[in-house]
Kinemage of the C-alpha trace (Angstrom):
@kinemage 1
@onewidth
@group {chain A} dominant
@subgroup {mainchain}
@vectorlist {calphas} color= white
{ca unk a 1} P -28.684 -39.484 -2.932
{ca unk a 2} L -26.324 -40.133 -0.303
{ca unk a 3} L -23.175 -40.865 -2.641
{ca unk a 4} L -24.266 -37.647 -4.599
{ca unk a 5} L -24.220 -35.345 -1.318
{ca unk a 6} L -20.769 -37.390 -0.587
{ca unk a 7} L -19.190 -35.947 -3.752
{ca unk a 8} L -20.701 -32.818 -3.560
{ca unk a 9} L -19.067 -31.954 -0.071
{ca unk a 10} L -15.766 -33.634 -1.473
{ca unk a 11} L -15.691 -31.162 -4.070
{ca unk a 12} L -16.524 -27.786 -2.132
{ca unk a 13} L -14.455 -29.001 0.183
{ca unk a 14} L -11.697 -29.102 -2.401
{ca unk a 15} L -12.733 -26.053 -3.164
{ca unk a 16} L -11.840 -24.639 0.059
{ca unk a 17} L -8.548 -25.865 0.132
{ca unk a 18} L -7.976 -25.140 -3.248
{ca unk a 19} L -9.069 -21.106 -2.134
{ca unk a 20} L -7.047 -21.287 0.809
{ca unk a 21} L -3.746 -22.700 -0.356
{ca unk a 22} L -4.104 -19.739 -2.811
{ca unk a 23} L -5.026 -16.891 -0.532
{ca unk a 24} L -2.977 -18.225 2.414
{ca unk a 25} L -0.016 -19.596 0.789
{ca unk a 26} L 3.320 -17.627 0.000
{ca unk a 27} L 5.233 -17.657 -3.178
{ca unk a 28} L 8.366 -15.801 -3.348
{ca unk a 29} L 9.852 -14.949 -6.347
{ca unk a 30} L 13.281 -12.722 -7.334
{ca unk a 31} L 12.152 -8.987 -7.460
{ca unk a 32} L 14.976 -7.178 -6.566
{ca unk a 33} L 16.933 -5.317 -7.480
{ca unk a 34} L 15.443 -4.413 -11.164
{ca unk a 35} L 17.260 -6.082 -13.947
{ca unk a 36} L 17.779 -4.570 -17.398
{ca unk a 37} L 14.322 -4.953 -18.476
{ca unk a 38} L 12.826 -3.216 -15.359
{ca unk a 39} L 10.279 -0.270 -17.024
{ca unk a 40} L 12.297 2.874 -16.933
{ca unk a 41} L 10.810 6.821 -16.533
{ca unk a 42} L 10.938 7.070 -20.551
{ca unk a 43} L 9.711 3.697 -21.020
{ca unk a 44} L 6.728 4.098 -19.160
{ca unk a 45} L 3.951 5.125 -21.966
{ca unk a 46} L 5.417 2.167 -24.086
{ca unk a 47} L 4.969 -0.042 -21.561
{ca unk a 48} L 1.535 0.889 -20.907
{ca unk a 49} L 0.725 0.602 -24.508
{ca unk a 50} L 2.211 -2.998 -24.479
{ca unk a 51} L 0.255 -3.922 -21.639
{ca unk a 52} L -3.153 -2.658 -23.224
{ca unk a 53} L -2.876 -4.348 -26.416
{ca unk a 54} L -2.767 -7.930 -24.462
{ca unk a 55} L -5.688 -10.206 -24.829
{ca unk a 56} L -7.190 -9.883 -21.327
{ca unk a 57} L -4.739 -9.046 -18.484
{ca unk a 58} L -4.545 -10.725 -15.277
{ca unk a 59} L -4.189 -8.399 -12.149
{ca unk a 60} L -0.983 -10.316 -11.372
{ca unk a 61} L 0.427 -9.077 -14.641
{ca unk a 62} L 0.855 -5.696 -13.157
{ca unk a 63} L 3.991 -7.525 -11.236
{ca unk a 64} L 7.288 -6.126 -13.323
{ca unk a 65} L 10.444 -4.268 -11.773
{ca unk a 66} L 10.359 -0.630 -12.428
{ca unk a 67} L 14.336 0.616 -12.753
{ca unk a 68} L 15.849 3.307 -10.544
{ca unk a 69} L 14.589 7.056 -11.577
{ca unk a 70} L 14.187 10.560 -9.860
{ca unk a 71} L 12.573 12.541 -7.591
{ca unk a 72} L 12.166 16.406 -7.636
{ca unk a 73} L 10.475 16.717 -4.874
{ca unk a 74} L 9.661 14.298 -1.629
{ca unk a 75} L 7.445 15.977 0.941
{ca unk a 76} L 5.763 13.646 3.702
{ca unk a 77} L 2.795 15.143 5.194
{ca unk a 78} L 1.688 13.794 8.777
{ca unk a 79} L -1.760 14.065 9.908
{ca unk a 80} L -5.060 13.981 7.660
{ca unk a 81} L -5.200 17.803 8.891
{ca unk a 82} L -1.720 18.494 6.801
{ca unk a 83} L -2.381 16.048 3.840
{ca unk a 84} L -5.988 16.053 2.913
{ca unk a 85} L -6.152 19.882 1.815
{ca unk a 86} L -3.310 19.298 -0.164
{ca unk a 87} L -4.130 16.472 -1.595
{ca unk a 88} L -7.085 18.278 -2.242
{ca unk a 89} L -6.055 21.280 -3.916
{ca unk a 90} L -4.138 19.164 -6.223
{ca unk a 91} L -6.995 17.867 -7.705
{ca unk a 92} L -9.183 20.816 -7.470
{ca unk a 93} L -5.661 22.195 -9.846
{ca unk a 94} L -6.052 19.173 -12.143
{ca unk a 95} L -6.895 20.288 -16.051
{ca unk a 96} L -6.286 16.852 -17.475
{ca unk a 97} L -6.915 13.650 -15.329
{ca unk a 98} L -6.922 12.677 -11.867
{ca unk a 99} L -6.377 8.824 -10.800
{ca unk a 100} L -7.283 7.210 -7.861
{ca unk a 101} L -6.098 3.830 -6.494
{ca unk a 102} L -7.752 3.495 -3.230
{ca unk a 103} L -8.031 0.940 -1.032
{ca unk a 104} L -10.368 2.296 1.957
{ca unk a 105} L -12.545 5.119 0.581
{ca unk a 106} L -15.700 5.096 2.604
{ca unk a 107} L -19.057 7.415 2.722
{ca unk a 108} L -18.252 9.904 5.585
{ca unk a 109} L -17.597 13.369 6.094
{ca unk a 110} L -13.659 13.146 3.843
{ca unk a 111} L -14.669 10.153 1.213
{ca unk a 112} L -18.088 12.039 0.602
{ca unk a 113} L -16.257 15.397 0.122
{ca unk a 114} L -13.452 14.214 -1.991
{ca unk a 115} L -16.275 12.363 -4.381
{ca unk a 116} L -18.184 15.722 -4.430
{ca unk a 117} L -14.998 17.469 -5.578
{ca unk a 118} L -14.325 14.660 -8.208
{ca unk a 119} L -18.079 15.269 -9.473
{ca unk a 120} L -17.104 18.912 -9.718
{ca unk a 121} L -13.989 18.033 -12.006
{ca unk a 122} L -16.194 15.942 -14.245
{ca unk a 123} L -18.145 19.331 -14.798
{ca unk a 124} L -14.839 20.689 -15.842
{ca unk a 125} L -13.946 17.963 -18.402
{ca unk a 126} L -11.171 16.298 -16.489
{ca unk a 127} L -11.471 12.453 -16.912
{ca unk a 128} L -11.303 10.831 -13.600
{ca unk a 129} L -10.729 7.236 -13.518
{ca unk a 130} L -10.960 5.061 -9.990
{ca unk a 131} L -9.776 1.500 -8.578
{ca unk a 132} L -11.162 0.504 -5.646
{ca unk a 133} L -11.139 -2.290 -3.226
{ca unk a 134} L -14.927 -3.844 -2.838
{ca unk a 135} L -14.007 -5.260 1.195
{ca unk a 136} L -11.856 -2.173 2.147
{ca unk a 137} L -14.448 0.284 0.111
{ca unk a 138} L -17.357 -1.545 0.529
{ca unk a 139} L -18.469 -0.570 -2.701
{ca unk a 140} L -21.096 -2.880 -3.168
{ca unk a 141} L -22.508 -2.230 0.815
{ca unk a 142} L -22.906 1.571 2.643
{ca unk a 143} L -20.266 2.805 0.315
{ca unk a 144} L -22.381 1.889 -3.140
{ca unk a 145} L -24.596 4.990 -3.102
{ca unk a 146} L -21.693 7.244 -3.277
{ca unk a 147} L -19.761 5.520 -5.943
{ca unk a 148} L -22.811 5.254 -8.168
{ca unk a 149} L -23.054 9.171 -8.041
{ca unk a 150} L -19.311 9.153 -9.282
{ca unk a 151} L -19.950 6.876 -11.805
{ca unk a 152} L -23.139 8.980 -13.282
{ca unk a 153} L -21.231 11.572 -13.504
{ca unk a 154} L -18.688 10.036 -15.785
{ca unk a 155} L -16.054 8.721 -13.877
{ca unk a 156} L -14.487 5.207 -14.752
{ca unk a 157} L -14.322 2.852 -11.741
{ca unk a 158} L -13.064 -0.351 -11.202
{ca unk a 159} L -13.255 -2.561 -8.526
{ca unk a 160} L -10.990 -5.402 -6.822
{ca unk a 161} L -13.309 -8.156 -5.528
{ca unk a 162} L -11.754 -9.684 -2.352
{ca unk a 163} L -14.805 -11.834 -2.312
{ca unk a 164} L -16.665 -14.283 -5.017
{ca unk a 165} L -17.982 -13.546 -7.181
{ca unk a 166} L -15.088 -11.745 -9.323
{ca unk a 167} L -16.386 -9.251 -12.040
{ca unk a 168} L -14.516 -7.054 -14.440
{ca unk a 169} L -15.251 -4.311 -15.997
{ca unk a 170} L -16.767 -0.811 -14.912
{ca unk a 171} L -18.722 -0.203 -12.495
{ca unk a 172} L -21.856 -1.025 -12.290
{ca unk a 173} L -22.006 -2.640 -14.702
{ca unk a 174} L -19.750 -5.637 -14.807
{ca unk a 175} L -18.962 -9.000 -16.221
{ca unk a 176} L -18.430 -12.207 -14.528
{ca unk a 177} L -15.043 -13.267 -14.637
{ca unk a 178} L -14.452 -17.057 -14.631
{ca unk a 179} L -11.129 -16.848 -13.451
{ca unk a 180} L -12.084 -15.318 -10.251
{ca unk a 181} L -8.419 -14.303 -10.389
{ca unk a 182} L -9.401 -11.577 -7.721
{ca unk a 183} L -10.795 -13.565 -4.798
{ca unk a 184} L -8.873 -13.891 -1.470
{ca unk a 185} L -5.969 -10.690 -2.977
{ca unk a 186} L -6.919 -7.489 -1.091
{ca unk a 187} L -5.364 -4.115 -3.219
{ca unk a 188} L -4.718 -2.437 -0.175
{ca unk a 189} L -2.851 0.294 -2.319
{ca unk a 190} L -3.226 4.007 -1.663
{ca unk a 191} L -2.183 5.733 -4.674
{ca unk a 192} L -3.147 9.529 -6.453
{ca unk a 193} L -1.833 10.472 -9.788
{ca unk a 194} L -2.786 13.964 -10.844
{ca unk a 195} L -2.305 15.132 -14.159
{ca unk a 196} L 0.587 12.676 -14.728
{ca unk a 197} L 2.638 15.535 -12.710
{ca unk a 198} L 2.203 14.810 -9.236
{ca unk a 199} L 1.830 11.271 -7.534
{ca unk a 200} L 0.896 11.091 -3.606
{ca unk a 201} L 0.947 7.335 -1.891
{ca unk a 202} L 0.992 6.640 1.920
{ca unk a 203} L -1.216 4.969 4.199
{ca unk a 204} L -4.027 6.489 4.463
{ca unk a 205} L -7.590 6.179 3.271
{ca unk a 206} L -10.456 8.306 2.312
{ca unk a 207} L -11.646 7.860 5.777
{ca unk a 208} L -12.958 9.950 8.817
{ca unk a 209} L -10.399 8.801 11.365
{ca unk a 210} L -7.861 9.502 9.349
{ca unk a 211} L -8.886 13.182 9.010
{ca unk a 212} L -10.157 13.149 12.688
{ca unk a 213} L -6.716 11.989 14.589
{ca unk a 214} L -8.240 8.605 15.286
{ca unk a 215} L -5.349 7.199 13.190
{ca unk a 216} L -1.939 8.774 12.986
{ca unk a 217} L -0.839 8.597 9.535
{ca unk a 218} L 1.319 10.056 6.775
{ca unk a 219} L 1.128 10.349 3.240
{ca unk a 220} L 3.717 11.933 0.571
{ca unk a 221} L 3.904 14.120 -2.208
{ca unk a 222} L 6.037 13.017 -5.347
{ca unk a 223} L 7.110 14.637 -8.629
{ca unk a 224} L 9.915 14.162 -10.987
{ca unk a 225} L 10.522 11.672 -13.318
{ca unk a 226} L 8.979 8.670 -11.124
{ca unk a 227} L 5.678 9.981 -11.403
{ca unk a 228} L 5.734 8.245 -15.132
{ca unk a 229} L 6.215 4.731 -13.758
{ca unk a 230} L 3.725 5.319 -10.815
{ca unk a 231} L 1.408 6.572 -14.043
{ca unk a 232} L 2.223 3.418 -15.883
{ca unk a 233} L 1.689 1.209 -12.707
{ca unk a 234} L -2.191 2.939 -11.941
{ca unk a 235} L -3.054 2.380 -15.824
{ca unk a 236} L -1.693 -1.184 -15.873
{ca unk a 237} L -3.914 -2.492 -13.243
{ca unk a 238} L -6.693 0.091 -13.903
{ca unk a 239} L -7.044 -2.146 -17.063
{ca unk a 240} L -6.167 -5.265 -15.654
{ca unk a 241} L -9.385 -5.190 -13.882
{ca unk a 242} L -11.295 -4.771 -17.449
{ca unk a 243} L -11.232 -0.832 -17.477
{ca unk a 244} L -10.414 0.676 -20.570
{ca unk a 245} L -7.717 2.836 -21.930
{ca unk a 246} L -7.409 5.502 -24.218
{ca unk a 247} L -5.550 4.920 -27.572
{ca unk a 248} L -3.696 8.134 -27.168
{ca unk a 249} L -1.750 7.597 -23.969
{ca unk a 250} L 0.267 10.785 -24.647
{ca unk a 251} L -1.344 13.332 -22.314
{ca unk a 252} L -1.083 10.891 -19.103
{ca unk a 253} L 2.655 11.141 -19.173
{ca unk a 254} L 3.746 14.744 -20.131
{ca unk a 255} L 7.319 15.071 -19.938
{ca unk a 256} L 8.324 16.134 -16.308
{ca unk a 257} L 8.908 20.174 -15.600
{ca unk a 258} L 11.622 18.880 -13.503
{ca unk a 259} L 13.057 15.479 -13.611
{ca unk a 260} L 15.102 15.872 -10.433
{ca unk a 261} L 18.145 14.469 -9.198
{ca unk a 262} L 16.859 12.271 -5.986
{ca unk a 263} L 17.288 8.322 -6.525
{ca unk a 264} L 13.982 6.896 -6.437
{ca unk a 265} L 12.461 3.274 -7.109
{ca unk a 266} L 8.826 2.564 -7.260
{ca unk a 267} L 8.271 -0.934 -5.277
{ca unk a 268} L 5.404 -3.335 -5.412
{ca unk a 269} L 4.082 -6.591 -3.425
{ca unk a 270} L 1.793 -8.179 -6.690
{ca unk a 271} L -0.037 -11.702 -5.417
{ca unk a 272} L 1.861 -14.907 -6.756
{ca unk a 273} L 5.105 -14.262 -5.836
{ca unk a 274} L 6.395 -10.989 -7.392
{ca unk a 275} L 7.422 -8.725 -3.848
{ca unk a 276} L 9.991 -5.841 -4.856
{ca unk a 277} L 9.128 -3.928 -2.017
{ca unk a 278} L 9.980 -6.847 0.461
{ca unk a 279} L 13.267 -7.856 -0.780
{ca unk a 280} L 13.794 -4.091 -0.979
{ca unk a 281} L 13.361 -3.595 2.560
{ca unk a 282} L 15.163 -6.931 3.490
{ca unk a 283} L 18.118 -5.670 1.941
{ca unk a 284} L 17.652 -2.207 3.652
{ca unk a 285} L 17.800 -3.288 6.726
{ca unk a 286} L 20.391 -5.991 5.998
{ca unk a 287} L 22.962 -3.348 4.993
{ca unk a 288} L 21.697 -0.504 7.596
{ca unk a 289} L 25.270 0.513 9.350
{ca unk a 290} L 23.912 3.563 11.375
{ca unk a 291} L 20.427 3.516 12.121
{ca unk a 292} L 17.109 2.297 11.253
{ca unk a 293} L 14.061 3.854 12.130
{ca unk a 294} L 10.778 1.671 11.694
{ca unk a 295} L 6.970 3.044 12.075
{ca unk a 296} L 4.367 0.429 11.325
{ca unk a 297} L 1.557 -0.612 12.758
{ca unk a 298} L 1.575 -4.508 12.282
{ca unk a 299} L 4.878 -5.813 12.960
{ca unk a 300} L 4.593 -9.462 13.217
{ca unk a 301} L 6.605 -11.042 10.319
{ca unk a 302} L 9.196 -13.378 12.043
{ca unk a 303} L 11.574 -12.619 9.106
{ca unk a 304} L 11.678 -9.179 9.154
{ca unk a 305} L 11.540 -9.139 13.362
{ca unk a 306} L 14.818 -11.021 13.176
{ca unk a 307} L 16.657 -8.718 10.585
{ca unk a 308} L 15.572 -5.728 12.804
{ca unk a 309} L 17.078 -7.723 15.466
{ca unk a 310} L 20.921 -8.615 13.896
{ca unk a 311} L 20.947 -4.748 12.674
{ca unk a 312} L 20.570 -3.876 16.426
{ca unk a 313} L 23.122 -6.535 17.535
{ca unk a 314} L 25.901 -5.246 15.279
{ca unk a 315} L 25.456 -1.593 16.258
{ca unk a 316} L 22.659 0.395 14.332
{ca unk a 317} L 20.721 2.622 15.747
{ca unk a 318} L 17.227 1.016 16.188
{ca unk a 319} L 13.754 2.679 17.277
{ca unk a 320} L 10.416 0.894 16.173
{ca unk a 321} L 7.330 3.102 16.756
{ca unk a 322} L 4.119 1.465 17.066
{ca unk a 323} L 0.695 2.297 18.873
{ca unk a 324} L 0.390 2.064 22.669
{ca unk a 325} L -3.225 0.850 22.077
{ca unk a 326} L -3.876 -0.837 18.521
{ca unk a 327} L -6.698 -1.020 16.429
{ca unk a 328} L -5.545 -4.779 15.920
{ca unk a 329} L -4.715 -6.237 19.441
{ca unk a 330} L -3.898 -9.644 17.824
{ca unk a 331} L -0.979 -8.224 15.941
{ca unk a 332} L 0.073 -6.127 18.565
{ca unk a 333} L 0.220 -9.239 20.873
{ca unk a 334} L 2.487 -10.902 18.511
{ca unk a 335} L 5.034 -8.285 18.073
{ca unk a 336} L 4.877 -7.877 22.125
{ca unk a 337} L 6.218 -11.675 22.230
{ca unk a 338} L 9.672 -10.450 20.689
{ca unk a 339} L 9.896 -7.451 23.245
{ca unk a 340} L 12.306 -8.830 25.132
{ca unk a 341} L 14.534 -10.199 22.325
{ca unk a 342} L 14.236 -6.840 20.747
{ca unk a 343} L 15.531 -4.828 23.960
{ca unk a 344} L 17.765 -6.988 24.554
{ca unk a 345} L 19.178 -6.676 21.078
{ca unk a 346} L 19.655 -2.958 21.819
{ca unk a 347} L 16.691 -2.037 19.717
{ca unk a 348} L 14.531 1.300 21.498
{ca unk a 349} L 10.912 0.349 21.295
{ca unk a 350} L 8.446 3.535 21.558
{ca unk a 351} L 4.572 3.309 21.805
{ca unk a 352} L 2.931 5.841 20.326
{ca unk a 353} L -0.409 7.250 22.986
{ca unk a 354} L -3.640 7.887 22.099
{ca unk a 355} L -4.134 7.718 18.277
{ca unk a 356} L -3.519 4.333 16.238
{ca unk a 357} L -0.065 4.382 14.750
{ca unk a 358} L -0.872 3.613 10.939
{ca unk a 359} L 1.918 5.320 8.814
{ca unk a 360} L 4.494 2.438 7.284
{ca unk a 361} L 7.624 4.183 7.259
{ca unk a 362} L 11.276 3.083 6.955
{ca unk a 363} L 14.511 5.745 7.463
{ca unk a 364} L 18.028 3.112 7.301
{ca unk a 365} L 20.786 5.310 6.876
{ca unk a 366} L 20.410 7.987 4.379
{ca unk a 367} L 17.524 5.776 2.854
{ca unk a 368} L 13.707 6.165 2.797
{ca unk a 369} L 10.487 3.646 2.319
{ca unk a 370} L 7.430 4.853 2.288
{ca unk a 371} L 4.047 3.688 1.126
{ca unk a 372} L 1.435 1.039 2.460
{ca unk a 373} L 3.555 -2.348 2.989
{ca unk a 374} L 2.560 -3.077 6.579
{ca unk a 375} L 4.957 -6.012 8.241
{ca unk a 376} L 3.350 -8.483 8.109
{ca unk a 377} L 2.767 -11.616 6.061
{ca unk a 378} L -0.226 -10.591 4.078
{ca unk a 379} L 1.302 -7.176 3.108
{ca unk a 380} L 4.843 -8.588 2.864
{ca unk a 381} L 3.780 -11.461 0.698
{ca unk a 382} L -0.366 -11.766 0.062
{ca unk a 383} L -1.646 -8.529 -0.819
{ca unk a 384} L -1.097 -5.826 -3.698
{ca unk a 385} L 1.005 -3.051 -2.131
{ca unk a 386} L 2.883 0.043 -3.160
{ca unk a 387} L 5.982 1.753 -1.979
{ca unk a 388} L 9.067 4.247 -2.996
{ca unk a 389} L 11.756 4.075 -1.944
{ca unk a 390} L 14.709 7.469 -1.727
{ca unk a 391} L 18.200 7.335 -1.170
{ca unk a 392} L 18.775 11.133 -0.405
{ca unk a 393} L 20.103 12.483 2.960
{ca unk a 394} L 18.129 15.589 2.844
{ca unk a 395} L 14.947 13.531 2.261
{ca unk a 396} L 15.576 10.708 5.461
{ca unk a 397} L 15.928 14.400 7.276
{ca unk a 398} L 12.882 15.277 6.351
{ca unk a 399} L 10.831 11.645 7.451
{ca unk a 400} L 13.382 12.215 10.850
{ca unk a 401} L 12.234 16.111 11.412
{ca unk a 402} L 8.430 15.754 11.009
{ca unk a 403} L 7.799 11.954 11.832
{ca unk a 404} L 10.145 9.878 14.383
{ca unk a 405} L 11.603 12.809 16.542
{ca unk a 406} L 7.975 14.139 17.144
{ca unk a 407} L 6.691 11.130 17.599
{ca unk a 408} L 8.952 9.114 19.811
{ca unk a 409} L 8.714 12.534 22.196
{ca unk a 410} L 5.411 11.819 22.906
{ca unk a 411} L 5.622 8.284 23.159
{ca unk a 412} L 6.577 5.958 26.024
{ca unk a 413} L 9.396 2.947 26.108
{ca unk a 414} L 7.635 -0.299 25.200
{ca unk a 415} L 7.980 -2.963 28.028
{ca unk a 416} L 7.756 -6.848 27.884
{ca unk a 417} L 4.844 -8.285 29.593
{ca unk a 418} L 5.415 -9.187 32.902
{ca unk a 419} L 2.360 -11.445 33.901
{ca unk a 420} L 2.112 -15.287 32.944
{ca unk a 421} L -1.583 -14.547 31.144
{ca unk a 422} L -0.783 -11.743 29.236
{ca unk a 423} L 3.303 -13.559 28.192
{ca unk a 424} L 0.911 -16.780 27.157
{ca unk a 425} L -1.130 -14.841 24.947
{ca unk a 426} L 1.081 -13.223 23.255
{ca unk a 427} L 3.073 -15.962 22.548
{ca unk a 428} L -0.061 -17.662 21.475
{ca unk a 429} L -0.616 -14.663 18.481
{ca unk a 430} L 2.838 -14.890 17.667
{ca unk a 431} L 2.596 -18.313 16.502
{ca unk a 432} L -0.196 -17.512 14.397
{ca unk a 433} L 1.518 -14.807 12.699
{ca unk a 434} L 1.115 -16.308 9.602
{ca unk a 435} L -2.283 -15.257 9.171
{ca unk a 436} L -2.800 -12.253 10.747
C-alpha cells in the first residue's frame, strides 16, 4: 500500500511540474516582422478555409503573422460611457453576423444587456457566434445562467478552459478533450467583429466597472481592409476550440466599402512561443526617436522596463500613465521598484487618481498600439492577446488628443518610495515579476 501511495504522489507530483513548466514557462519564438507567407487582407477567407479543413486544430494553431494592410478608419473611444453605446448600436445595425471574443463578460447590469440585445438579433436571423474565457467569464459559475439563455436562443459559444478539465465543442454541451491543450492559457482577448465590416478591440470587458468609471479604459473602432484578417483570426480560434464553421465563408468577409490608406498590422501573443505583438512593441520602442507615450496598467516586465528606460536616456520623450491606486497592488509594487531608475532616466511618470488605469496603449512617434497586451510576463509571453498596430500621424493625434493629454492633466507625478518598508516591498514584488 505504502509503495503504491509512493508512486501515486510521484506521479501527480510530476504532474504538477509538468503543468507548471507549461503554464509558467516562456518560449519565444520569431514573430516579427511578417514574412512572405504572413495572411494578407485578400488572403484572409482562404486562410480560414485552410484552417477549417484540418483534422482537429489546436488553439495554438491560431499563431501565424498577418502582413501589413489598411485602415479606413481608427477611432479610440475612452470611457465605457463613449464606447458601449457604440459598440452597441453596431450590433443592434448588424444584418449578417456579429462575433464576440471576450474575455471578461460577466452577469451585471452591461454583460446582461448586451446578451439581451444579442437574443434580440437571433430573433432577427443574424447568426451570432461567441468565445469566451471560463475563469475571466465564469461561464460555468454566476455567469452560466446568462450564457445558457444565449445559447437557447441559437447562438454558438465556445469556451477557453483556464482550468481542468478542457472540453471542446459548444456550449453546453461539450466534449472532453484529452489534450487539455487549454489548461493554465487564459484568452484574455477582447475582440467584436460585426458584419465582417467593422472590428472593435481594446481593453475592456462586458463588465459593470467598466461602464461605471470604476476602471478607466478605452476601446477602438476599426474598418478597412484589416477587418478581414481580424475576421479570419476570430473564426480560426472560434473553431480551434471545436466550434463549427460554415462551408460558405463568403458572407463573413465582404469586400471592404473602403479599404483605406492607414498602415495597419493585426498583432497576436498565441501560448508556445508565437508573440508578434511583443517583438512589435520591442522594436517600437527600440526605434522611438521623439516620444513614447505608454498607458498600462501592469508594467512589470524587466525587459520592456529597461527599453522604456534607454529610449528615455537617448532623448525621447517619455510619459508612462498608470493608476495612483491599482486594482493589483502587487504589480504596482513592482513597477514602483524602477521609479527611481525611470526618473532618473528622464522618463515623466503620471498616476492616474481615482479610477483604475486599464487601457494598454502605446503612441512612439507617429506610431500606435492598441489592444489588450498588458506588460507584463503573462500577457507579453503566457496568454492569448490581441493588438493593432497604426503608423499614421493623424491617428497617434488622435490616441494624444483624447487619451494622454487628458489624462496626464488630471494625474499627479509618480514618486519613489521613500520609507525602508514600503522600498523592501517593492523590491520584494519586483523580483517576483515573473509571475505576476
Amino acid at each position: 500500500m505504502r509503495k503504491a501511495l509512493a508512486v501515486i504522489a510521484v506521479v501527480f507530483a510530476a504532474l504538477f511540474l509538468l503543468l507548471a513548466h507549461r503554464v509558467l514557462g516562456i518560449v519565444q519564438k520569431p514573430s516579427w516582422p511578417p514574412g512572405p507567407q504572413a495572411i494578407t487582407s485578400a488572403g484572409a477567407e482562404r486562410a480560414v478555409a485552410a484552417f477549417a479543413a484540418r483534422d482537429d486544430p489546436r488553439p495554438d494553431d491560431i499563431g501565424v503573422s498577418y502582413a501589413w494592410s489598411t485602415a479606413a478608419t481608427i477611432d479610440p473611444l475612452p470611457e465605457g460611457k463613449n464606447f458601449f453605446p457604440r459598440i452597441f448600436d453596431d450590433v443592434r445595425n448588424a444584418r449578417g453576423s456579429v462575433h464576440v471574443l471576450m474575455f471578461g463578460w460577466r452577469e451585471g447590469d452591461i454583460g446582461t444587456k448586451f446578451t439581451d440585445l444579442l437574443i434580440q438579433k437571433r430573433r432577427e436571423g443574424v447568426e451570432v457566434r461567441v468565445i469566451v474565457d471560463a475563469y475571466g467569464s465564469r461561464a460555468f459559475g454566476a455567469a452560466e445562467p446568462m450564457f445558457r439563455r444565449l445559447s437557447d436562443a441559437g447562438a454558438q459559444i465556445v469556451v477557453n478552459d483556464v482550468l481542468p478539465w478542457d472540453e471542446d465543442g459548444l456550449f453546453p454541451d461539450r466534449s472532453f478533450d484529452w489534450r487539455q491543450d487549454e489548461v493554465g492559457r487564459a484568452d484574455h482577448r477582447k475582440l467584436y467583429v460585426i458584419d465582417g465590416k467593422v472590428a472593435w478591440t481594446g481593453g475592456a470587458g462586458l463588465e459593470d466597472h467598466f461602464q461605471n468609471g470604476g476602471f478607466h479604459d478605452v476601446m477602438v473602432r476599426v474598418t478597412g481592409a484589416v477587418v478581414r484578417q481580424a475576421q479570419a483570426l476570430f473564426l480560426t480560434s472560434f473553431r480551434s476550440h471545436g466550434g463549427p464553421l460554415p462551408t460558405d465563408l463568403d458572407p463573413y468577409f465582404p469586400p471592404p466599402a473602403q479599404r483605406g490608406t492607414i498602415p495597419i498590422a493585426l498583432l497576436q501573443v498565441v501560448p508556445g512561443g508565437f508573440q508578434s505583438a511583443t517583438q512589435a512593441m520591442r522594436e517600437l520602442v527600440d526605434h522611438s526617436r521623439t516620444r513614447l507615450d505608454v498607458m498600462n496598467p501592469y508594467l512589470t516586465d524587466a525587459d520592456f522596463i529597461q527599453r522604456i528606460e534607454a529610449a528615455a536616456r537617448r532623448g525621447v520623450k517619455v510619459r508612462i500613465v498608470v493608476s495612483q491606486k491599482s486594482n493589483n497592488p502587487q504589480a504596482s509594487a513592482a513597477l514602483k521598484h524602477h521609479y527611481g531608475d525611470l526618473l532618473d532616466a528622464g522618463v515623466r511618470i503620471y498616476e492616474y487618481p481615482g479610477a483604475v488605469v486599464h487601457a494598454k496603449l502605446m503612441v512612439a512617434d507617429d506610431t500606435s498600439v492598441f489592444g489588450t497586451v498588458n506588460l507584463d510576463a503573462w500577457a507579453l509571453y503566457r496568454n492569448f492577446e490581441v493588438a493593432m498596430m497604426s503608423r499614421d500621424a493623424k491617428t497617434a493625434s488622435l490616441f494624444e488628443q483624447r487619451v494622454f493629454d487628458p489624462d496626464i492633466a488630471k494625474s499627479r507625478p509618480g514618486e519613489p518610495e521613500t520609507s525602508y518598508g514600503a522600498r523592501l516591498g517593492n523590491w520584494f514584488w519586483d523580483k517576483l515579476s515573473y509571475f505576476l
